[in-house]
C-alpha positions in Angstrom: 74.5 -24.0 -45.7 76.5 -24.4 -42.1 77.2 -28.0 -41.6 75.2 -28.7 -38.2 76.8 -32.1 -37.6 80.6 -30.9 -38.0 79.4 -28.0 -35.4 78.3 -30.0 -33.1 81.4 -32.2 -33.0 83.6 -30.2 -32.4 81.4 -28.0 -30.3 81.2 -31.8 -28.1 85.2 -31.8 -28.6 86.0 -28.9 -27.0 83.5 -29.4 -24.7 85.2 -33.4 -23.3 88.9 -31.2 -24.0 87.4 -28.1 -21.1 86.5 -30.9 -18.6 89.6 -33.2 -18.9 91.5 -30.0 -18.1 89.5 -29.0 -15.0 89.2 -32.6 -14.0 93.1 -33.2 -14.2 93.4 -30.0 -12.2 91.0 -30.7 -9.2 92.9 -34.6 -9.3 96.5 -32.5 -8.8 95.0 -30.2 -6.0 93.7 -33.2 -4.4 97.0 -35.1 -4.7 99.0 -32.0 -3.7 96.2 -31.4 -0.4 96.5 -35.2 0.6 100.6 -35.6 0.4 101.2 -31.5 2.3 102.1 -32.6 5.8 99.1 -30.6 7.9 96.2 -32.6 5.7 93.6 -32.6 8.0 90.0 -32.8 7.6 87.5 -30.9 9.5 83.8 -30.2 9.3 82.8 -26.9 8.8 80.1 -24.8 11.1 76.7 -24.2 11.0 77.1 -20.7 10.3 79.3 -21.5 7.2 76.3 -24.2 5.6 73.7 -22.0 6.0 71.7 -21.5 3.0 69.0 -18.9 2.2 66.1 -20.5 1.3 65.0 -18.6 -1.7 68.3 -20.7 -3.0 67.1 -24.2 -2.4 
């Protein structure tokens, strides 16, 4: 019989190890973005933040 409980663990394991990684890697693109020289911030147009919708 499958051990549920030792599935789960390290199902939730690999699962906290997956988001450390994308979370460390959106942290470094930020840092990198914020320390280039042209970091600027602009808001983006209409057009661009249109959403259909059948999406909302």
């Amino acid at each position: 019989m499958p051990d549920y409980e030792e599935m789960y663990l390290e199902l939730f394991r690999a699962t906290e190890r997956a988001i450390n990684i994308l979370v460390d890697a959106q942290q470094k693109a930020e840092e990198q973005y914020l320390s280039s020289p042209e970091a600027t911030v602009s808001a983006l147009s209409d057009a661009v933040l249109h959403v259909p919708k059948s999406l909302l």
